[in-house]
C-alpha positions as CSV (number, residue, x, y, z in Angstrom):
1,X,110.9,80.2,-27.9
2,X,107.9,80.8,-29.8
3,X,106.9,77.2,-29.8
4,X,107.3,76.7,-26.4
5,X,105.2,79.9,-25.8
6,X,102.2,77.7,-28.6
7,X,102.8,74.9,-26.2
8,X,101.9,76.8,-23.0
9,X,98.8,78.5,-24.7
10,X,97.5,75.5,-26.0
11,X,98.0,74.1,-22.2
12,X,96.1,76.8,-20.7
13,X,93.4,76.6,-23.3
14,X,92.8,73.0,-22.3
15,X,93.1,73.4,-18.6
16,X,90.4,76.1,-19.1
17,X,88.2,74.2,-21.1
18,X,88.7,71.3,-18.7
19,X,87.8,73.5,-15.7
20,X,84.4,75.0,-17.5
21,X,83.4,71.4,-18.6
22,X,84.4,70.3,-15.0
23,X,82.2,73.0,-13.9
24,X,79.5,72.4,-16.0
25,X,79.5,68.6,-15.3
26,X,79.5,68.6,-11.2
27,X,76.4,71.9,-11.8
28,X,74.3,69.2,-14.5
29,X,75.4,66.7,-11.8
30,X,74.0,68.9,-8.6
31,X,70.7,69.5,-11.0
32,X,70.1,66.2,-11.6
33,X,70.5,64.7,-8.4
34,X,67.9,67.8,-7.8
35,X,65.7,66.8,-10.4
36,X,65.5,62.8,-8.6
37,X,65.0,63.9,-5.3
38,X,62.5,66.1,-6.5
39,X,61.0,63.1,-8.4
40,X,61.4,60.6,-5.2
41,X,59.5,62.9,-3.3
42,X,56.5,63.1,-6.2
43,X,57.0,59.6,-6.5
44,X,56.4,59.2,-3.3
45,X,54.0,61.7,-2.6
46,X,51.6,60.3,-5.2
47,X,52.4,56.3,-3.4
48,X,50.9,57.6,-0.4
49,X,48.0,58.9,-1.9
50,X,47.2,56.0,-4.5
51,X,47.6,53.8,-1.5
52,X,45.2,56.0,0.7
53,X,42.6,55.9,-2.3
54,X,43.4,52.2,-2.4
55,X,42.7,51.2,1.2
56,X,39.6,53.6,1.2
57,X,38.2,52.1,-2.2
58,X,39.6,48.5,-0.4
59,X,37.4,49.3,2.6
60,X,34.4,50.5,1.1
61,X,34.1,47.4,-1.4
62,X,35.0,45.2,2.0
63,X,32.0,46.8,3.8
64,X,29.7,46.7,0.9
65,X,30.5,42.8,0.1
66,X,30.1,42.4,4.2
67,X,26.6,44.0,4.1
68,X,25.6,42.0,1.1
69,X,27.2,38.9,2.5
70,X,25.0,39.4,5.8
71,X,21.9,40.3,4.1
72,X,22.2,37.0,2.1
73,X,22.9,34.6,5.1
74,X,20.5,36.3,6.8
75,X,18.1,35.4,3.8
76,X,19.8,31.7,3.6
77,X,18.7,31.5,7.6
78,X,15.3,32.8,7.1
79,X,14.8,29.9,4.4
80,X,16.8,26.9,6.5
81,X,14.9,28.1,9.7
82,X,11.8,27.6,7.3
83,X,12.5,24.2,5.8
84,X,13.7,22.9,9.2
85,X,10.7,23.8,11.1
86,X,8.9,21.8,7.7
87,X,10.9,19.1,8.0
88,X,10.2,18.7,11.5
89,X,6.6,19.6,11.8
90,X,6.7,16.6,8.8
91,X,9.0,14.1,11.0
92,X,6.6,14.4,14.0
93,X,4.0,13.8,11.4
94,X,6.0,10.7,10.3
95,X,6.4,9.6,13.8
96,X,2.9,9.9,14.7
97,X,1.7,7.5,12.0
98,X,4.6,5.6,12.8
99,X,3.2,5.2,16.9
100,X,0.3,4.7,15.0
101,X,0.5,1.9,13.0
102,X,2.5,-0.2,15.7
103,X,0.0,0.3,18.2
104,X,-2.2,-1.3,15.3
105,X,0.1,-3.9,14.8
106,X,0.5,-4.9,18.3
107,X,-3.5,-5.1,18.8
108,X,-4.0,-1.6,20.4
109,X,-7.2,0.1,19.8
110,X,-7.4,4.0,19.2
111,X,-9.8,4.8,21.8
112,X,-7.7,2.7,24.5
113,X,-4.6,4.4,23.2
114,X,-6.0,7.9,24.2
115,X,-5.3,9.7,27.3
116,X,-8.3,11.8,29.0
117,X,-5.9,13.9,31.3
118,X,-3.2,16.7,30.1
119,X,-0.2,15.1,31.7
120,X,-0.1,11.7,30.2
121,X,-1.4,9.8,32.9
122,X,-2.8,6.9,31.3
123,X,-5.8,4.3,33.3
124,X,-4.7,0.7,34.1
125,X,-6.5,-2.1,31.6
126,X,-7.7,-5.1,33.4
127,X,-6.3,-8.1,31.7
128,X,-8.9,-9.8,30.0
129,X,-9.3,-13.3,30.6
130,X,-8.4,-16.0,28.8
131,X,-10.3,-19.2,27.4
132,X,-14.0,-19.1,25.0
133,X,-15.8,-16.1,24.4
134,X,-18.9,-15.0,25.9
135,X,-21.7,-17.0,24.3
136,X,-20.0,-19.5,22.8
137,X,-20.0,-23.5,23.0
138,X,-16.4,-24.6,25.0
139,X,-14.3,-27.6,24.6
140,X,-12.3,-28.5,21.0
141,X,-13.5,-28.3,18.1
142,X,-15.0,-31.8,16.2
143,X,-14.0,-31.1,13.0
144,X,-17.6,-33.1,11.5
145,X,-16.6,-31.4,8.0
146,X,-13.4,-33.6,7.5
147,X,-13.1,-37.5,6.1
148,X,-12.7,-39.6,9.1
149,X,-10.1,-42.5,8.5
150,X,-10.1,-45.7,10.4
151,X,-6.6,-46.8,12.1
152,X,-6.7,-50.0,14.0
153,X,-4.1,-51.0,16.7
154,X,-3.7,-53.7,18.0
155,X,-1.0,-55.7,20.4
156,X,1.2,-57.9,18.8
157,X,0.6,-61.5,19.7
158,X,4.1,-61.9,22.3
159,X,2.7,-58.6,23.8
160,X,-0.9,-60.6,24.7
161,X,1.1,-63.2,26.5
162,X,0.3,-63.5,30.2
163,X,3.8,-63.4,31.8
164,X,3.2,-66.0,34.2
165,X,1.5,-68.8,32.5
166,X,2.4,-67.6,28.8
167,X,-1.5,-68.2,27.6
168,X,-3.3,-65.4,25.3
169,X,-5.4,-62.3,26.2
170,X,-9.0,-62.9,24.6
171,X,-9.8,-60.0,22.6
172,X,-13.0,-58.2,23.6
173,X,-15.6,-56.3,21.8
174,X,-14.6,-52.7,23.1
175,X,-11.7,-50.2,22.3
176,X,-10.3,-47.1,23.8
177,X,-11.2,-44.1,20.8
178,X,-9.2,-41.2,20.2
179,X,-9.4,-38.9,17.6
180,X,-6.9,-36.1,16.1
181,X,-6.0,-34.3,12.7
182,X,-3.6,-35.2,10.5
183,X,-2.0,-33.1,8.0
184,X,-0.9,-35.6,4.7
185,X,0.5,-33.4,1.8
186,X,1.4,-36.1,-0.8
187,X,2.5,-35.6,-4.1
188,X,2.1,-38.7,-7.0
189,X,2.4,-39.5,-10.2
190,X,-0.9,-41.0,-11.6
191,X,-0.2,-43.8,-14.1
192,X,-3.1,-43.8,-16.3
193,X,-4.2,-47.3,-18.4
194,X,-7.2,-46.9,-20.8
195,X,-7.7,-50.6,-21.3
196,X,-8.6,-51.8,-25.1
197,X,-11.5,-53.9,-26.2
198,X,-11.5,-56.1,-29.0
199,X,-14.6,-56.9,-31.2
200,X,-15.6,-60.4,-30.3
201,X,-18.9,-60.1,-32.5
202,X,-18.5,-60.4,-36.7
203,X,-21.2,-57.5,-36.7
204,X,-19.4,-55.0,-39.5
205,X,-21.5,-51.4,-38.3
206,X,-19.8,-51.9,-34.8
207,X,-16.1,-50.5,-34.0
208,X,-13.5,-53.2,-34.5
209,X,-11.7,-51.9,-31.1
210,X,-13.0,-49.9,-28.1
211,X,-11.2,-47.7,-25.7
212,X,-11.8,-46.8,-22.1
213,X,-12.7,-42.9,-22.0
214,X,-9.9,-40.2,-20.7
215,X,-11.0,-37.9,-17.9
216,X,-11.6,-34.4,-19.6
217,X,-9.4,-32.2,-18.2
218,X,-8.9,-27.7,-18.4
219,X,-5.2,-28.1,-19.3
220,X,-5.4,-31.4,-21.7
221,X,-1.5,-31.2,-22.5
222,X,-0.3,-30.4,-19.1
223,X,2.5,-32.6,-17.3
224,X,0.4,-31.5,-14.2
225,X,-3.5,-32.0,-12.9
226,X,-5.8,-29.5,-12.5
227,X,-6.0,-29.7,-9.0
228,X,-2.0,-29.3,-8.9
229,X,-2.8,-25.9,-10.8
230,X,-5.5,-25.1,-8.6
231,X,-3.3,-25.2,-6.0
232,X,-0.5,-23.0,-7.1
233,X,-3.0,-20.1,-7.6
234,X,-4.4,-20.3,-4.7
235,X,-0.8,-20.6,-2.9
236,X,0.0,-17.3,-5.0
237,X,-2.9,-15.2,-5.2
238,X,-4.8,-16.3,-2.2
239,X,-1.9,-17.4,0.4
240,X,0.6,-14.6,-1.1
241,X,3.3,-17.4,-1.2
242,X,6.2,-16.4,-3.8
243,X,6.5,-18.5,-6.8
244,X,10.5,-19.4,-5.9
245,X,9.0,-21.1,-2.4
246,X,6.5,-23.3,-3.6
247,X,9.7,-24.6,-5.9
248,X,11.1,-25.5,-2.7
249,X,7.7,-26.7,-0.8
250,X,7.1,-28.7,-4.2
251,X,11.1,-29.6,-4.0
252,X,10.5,-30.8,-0.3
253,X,7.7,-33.2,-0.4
254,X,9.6,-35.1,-3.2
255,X,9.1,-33.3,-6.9
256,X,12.1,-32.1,-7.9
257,X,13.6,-30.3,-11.0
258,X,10.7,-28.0,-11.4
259,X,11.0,-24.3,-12.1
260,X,9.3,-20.9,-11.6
261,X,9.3,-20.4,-15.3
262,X,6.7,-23.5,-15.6
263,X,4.6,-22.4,-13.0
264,X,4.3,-18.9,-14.2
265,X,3.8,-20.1,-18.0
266,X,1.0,-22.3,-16.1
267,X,-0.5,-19.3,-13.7
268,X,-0.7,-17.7,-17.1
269,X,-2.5,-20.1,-19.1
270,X,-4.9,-21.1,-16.0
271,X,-5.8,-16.9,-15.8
272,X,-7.1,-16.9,-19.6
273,X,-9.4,-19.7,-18.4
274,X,-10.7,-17.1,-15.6
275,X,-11.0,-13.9,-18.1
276,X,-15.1,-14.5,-18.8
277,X,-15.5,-14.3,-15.0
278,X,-13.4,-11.5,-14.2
279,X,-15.4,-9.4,-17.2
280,X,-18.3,-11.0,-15.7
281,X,-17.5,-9.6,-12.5
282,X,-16.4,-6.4,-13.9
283,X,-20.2,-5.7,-15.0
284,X,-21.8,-6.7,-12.2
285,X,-19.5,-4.3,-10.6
286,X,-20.8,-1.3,-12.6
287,X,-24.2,-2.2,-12.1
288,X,-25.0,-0.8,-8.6
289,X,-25.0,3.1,-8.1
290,X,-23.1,2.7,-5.3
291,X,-19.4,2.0,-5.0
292,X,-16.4,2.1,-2.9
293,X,-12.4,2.7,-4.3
294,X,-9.1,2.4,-3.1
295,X,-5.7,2.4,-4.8
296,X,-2.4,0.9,-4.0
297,X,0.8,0.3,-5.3
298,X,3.0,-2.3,-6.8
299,X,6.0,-2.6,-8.2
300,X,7.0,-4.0,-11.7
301,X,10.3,-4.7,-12.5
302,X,11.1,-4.3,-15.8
303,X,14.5,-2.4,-16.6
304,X,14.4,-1.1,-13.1
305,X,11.9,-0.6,-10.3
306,X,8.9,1.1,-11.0
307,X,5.7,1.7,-9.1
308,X,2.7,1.3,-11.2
309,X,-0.8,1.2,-9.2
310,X,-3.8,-1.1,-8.6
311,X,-7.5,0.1,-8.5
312,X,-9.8,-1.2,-6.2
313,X,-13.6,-0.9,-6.8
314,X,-16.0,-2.5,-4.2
315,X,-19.6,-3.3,-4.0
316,X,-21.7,-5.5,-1.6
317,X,-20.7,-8.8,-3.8
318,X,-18.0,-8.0,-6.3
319,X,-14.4,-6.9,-5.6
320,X,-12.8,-5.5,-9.2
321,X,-9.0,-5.0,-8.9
322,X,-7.4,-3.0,-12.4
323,X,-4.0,-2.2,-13.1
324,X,-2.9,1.0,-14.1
325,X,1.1,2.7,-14.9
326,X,0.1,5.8,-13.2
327,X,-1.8,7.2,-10.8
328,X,-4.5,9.6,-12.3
329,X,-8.0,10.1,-12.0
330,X,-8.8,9.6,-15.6
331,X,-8.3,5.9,-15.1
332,X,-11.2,6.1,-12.5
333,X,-13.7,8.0,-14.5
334,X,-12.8,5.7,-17.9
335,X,-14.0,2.6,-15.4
336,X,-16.9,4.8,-14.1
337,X,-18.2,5.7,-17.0
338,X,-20.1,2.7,-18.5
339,X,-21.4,2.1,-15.2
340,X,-24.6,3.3,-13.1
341,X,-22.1,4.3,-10.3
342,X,-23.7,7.8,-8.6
343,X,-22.2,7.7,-5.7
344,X,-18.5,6.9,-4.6
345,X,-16.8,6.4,-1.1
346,X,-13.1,7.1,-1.1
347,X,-10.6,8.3,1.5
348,X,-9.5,12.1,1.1
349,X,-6.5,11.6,-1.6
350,X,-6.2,14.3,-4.5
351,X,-6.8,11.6,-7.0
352,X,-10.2,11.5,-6.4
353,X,-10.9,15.4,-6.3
354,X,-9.4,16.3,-9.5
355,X,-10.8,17.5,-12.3
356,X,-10.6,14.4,-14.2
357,X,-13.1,12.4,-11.9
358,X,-15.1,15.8,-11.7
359,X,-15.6,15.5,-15.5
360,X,-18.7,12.6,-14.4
361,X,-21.1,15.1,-13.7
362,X,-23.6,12.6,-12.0
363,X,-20.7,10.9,-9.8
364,X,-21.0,12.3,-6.1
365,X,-18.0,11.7,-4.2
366,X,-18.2,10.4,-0.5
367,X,-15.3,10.6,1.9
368,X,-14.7,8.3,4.7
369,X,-15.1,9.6,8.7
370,X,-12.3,7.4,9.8
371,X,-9.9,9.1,8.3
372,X,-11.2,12.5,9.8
373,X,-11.6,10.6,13.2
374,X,-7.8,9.4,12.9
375,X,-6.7,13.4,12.3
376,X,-7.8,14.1,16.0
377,X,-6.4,10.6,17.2
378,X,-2.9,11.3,16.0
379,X,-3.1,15.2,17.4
380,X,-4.6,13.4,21.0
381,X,-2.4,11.0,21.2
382,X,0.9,12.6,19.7
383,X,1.2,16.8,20.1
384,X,1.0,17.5,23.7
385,X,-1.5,20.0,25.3
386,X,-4.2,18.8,23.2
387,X,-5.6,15.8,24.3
388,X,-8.5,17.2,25.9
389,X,-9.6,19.2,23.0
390,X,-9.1,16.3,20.7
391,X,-11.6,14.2,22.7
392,X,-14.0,16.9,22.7
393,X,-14.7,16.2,18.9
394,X,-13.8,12.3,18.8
395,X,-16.9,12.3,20.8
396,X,-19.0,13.8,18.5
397,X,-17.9,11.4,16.0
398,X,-18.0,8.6,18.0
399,X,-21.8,9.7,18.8
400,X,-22.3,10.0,14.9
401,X,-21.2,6.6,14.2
402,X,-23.5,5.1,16.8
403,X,-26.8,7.5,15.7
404,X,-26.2,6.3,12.0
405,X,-25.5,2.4,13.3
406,X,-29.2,2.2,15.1
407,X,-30.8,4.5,12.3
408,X,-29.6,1.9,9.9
409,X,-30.9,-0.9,12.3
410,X,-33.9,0.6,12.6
411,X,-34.5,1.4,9.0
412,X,-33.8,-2.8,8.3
413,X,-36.5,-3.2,10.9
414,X,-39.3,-0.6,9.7
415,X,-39.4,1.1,12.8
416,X,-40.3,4.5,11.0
417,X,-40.3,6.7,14.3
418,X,-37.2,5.3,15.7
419,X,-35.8,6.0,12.1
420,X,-37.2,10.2,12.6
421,X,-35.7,10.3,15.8
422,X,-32.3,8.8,14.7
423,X,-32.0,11.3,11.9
424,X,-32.6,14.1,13.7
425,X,-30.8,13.1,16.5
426,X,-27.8,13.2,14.2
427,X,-28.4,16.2,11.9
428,X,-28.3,18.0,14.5
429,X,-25.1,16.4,16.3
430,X,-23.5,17.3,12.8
431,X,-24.5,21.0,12.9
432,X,-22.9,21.0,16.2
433,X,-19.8,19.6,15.0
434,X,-20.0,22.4,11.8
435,X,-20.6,25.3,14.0
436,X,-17.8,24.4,16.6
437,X,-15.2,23.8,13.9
438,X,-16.2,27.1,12.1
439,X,-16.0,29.4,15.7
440,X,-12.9,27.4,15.9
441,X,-11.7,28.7,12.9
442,X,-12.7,32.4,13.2
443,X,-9.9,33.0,15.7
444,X,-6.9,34.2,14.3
445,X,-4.1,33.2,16.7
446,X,-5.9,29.5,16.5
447,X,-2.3,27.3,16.4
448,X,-1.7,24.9,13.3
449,X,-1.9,22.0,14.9
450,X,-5.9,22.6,15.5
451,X,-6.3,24.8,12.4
452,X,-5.4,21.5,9.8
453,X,-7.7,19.2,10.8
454,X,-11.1,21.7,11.0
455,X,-10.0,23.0,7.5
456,X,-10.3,19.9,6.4
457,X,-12.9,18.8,7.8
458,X,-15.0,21.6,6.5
459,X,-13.3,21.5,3.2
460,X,-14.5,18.2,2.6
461,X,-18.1,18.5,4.7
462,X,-20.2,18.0,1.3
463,X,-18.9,14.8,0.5
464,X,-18.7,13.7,4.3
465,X,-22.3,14.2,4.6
466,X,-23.9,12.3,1.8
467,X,-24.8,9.9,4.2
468,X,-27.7,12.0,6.1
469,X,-29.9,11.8,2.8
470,X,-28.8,8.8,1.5
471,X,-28.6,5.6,4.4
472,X,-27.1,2.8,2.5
473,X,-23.5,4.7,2.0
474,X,-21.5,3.7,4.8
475,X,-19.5,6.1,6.7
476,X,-16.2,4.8,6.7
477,X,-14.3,3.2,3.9
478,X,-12.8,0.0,5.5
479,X,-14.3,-2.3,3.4
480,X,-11.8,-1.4,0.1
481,X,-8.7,-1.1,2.7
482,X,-9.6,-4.5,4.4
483,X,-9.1,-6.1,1.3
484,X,-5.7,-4.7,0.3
485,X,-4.3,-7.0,2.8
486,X,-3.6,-9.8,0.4
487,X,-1.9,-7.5,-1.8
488,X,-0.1,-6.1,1.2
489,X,1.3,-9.4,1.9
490,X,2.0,-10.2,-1.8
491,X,4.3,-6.8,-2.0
492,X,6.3,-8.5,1.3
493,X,6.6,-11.9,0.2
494,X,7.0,-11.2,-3.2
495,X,8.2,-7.6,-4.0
496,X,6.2,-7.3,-7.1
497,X,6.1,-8.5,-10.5
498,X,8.6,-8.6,-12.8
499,X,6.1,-7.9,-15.8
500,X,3.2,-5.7,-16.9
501,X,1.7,-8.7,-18.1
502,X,2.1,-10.5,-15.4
503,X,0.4,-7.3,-13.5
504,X,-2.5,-7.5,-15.1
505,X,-2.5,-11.4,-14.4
506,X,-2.1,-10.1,-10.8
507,X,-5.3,-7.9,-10.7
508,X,-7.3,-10.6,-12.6
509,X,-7.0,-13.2,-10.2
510,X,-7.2,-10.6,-7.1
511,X,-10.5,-10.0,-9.0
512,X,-11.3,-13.5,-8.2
513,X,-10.1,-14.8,-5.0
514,X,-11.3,-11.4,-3.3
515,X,-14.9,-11.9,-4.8
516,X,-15.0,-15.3,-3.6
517,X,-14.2,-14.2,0.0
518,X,-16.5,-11.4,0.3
519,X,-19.2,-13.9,-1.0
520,X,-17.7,-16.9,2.1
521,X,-17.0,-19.0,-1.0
522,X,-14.0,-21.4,-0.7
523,X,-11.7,-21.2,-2.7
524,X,-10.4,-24.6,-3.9
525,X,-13.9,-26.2,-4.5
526,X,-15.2,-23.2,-6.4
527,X,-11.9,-23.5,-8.9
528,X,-12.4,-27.0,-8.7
529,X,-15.9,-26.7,-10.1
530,X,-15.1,-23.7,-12.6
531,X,-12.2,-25.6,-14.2
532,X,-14.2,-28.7,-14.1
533,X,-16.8,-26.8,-16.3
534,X,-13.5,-25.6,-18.6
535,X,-12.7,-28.9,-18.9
536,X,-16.1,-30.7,-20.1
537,X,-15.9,-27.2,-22.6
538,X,-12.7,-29.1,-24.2
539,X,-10.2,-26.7,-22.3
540,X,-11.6,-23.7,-23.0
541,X,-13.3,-20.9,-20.9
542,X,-16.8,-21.8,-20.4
543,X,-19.2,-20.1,-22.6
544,X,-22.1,-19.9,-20.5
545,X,-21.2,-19.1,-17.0
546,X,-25.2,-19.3,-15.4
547,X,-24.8,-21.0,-11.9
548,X,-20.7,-20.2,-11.7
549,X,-21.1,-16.7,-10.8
550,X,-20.4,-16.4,-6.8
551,X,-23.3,-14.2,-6.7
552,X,-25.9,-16.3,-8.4
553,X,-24.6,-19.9,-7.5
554,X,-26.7,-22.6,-8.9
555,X,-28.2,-24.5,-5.4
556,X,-26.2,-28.0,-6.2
557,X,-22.9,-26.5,-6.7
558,X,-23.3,-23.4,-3.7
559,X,-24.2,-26.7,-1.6
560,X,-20.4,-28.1,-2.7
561,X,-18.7,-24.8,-2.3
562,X,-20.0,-23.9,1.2
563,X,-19.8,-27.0,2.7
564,X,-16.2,-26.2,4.0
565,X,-16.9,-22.7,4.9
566,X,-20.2,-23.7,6.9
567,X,-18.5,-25.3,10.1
568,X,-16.1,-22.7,10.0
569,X,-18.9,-20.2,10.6
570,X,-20.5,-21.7,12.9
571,X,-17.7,-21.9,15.8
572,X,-16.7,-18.0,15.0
């Protein structure tokens, strides 16, 4: 009994531990699920508000990137709108010069290529008639200066057959002449014999065998003539024809196999013949205190293209072309400087106003009109709404041109009052031109377009007006530009040099040929008498150049050398 009693105690013991544990569990249970909904609701209390802080700190970085992103496009605009309306002002520029230089090309002068009204209305040219100029002889040319060569022809003997009886025509003592040019380009080869002697005398002081003399000659060893070298400078430095097309002119007319590597190891030789005359021209060059200059390019192509630069000086008989790897102004005053140069005409390029020209103290630089005349052609011509305000000052310096012309006239003539009047006519044309451009200038809202050219103008009115005080510099600088035709058409035919060497080769013999034009020398009879003298030297460069020099001819051999050029001056 008593155990079963234990058993039931223990039983109720459990159950009641069970229940309080049971308890305790499901209350722990009810706190915790508490507790988490609690934390759910902190969790997600403090979501909503990290989110809110993160959209607010999302939009204000949003707005602030926004206003820096506007304020830097609107800074990117300012400097596109900037360097577009550069780039345009520079491709209406650009086109102008472009319009420009065709209506050069195709033969249009500047003053018929202006328009006096505001809406482009331009006046109807008269054709001008054909045929001979005013105040010249008509009818063809003679062509006295050439060799005449007789051609007979006559009728074969069946063609002097009368065709009814068969008897012969009897010849009579007159002919039907006609006369006409013929162009013979023939190359040979010259098979030279020097025929022996033999002693036929038993006198022992006297040679035992005599030989006919050989013809002395500048290039002794040469496969080729002189003459043959004569012509291949000329054809290259006077004719700007490319080395690679006289192969094929020289290939042509029968002489084949030869290459441009002979003819420029030739060219090269025949220059050092030509270096006393070129420094000979050189000094001469520098003697005179007035001078002209230009500079142009060229390109050398030696590993790569690259653009080295020719100088040009010019005087009244000498031409001087030097070559030069950059383009500075210290090149200009180391040429200048052992000279008697005081005076210089140039165009308006920054080359010639920097300080290392500046460092000749006693130079004076003079700047060409044209140029200034050509700012107000292109604005006429080219930026509409200005035409009549361009004409108002190409007018004045169309009026200064003509004073100085008849000044100078009148100065060759000695015609001291017309000289006074002349001079002051045109002193005081130029203060009129001053003082316009100045009041011109005073305005404020003046537009670009006008404002460029008058800055200019009277930014560079010392050197423009050299010319009042001193007569013999000209007013425009043509002269030097003139003469960069040749190399203009060398750079197109040829595209350069493909050596400094050869560069330098280049200016020397510009040097040359462009003296001998100024001068109205011709060309081939002049290099035919220079080499000749080379050639009695015993191939060398003569060493006494009195009666060479194209400014100082002696009379016998400026008789030879002119003879060519003499008819062709007279039917100009």
């Amino acid at each position: 009994m008593s155990m079963v009693m234990d058993k039931l105690n223990i039983r109720g013991t459990v159950e009641y531990e069970a229940a309080h544990f049971r308890g305790f569990w499901e209350r722990a249970k009810k706190r915790l699920a508490e507790e988490r909904s609690t934390h759910a609701d902190e969790l997600r209390r403090v979501s909503c508000l990290h989110r809110d802080q993160l959209n607010e700190l999302e939009g204000s970085l949003l707005k602030e990137f926004e206003e820096k992103l506007t304020s830097k496009l609107a800074e990117l605009k300012g400097k596109y709108d900037k360097q577009l309306k550069t780039c345009l002002e520079r491709i209406s520029e650009l086109e102008s010069e472009l319009s420009l230089f065709r209506d050069q090309v195709k033969g249009k002068a500047n003053k018929e290529g202006l328009d006096f009204s505001e809406d482009r209305v331009q006046k109807r040219k008269r054709r001008k008639k054909g045929g001979k100029k005013p105040g010249t002889k008509g009818g063809r040319l003679a062509h006295d200066e050439l060799p005449a060569v007789a051609d007979e022809v006559e009728l074969p003997e069946d063609q002097r057959r009368c065709l009814n009886c068969g008897l012969l025509y009897d010849p009579m003592n007159v002919s039907e002449d006609s006369e006409f040019v013929d162009w013979e380009y023939r190359l040979v080869r010259i098979h030279r014999r020097r025929h022996k002697y033999r002693r036929g005398c038993q006198c022992p002081d006297s040679p035992l065998i005599l030989v006919a003399p050989s013809e002395p000659r500048a290039m002794p060893r040469s496969k080729y003539s002189d003459q043959f070298w004569i012509e291949i400078l000329v054809n290259k430095y006077a004719y700007q024809i490319p080395t690679e097309v006289t192969c094929e002119l020289l290939s042509g007319h029968g002489l084949l196999g030869i290459r441009p590597q002979t003819l420029s190891a030739g060219i090269e030789r025949m220059a050092s013949l030509l270096d006393p005359l070129s420094e000979a021209t050189e000094a001469h060059n520098l003697e005179p205190s007035l001078n002209q200059a230009d500079e142009s390019s060229i390109c050398v192509f030696v590993d790569g293209s690259h653009r080295e630069y020719f100088y040009q000086y010019t005087t009244v008989d000498t031409v001087v072309c030097t070559h030069t790897a950059s383009r500075c102004g210290s090149e200009i005053a180391d040429y200048l400087r052992s000279g008697n140069t005081e005076r210089l005409v140039t165009d308006r390029h920054s080359l010639y106003k920097s300080s290392a020209v500046n460092v000749l103290e006693s130079l004076v630089i003079c700047f060409c009109w044209v140029h200034v005349r050509r700012d107000f052609i292109k604005i006429g011509r080219y930026q509409r709404g200005h035409r009549i305000w361009a004409m108002g000052y190409l007018r004045i310096i169309r009026r200064l041109f003509r004073l100085n012309r008849q000044r100078c006239k009148a100065l060759d003539k000695g015609n001291a009052q017309r000289v006074s009047q002349y001079d002051r006519q045109l002193r005081e044309k130029l203060e009129q031109l001053r003082q316009s451009a100045e009041k011109e200038l005073a305005v404020n809202d003046l537009v670009a377009v006008r404002r460029r050219p008058l800055k200019s103008l009277l930014k560079h009115w010392s050197g423009l007006t050299v010319f009042i005080d001193h007569p013999e510099v000209p007013m425009d600088n043509n002269r030097p530009e003139r003469n960069w035709r040749d190399l203009a058409r060398f750079r197109r035919n040829c595209y350069g040099v493909f050596s400094a060497k050869f560069a330098k080769v280049t200016a020397q013999l510009m040097t040359v040929m462009m003296t001998l034009k100024i001068n109205g020398i011709a060309l081939v009879p002049y290099l035919q008498e220079y080499f000749k003298a080379c050639a009695e030297a015993g191939g060398k460069a003569p060493a006494n150049l009195d009666g060479l020099l194209p400014w100082a001819l002696s009379a016998d051999i400026e008789q030879r050398v002119r003879r060519q050029t003499a008819a062709f001056e007279d039917t100009s």
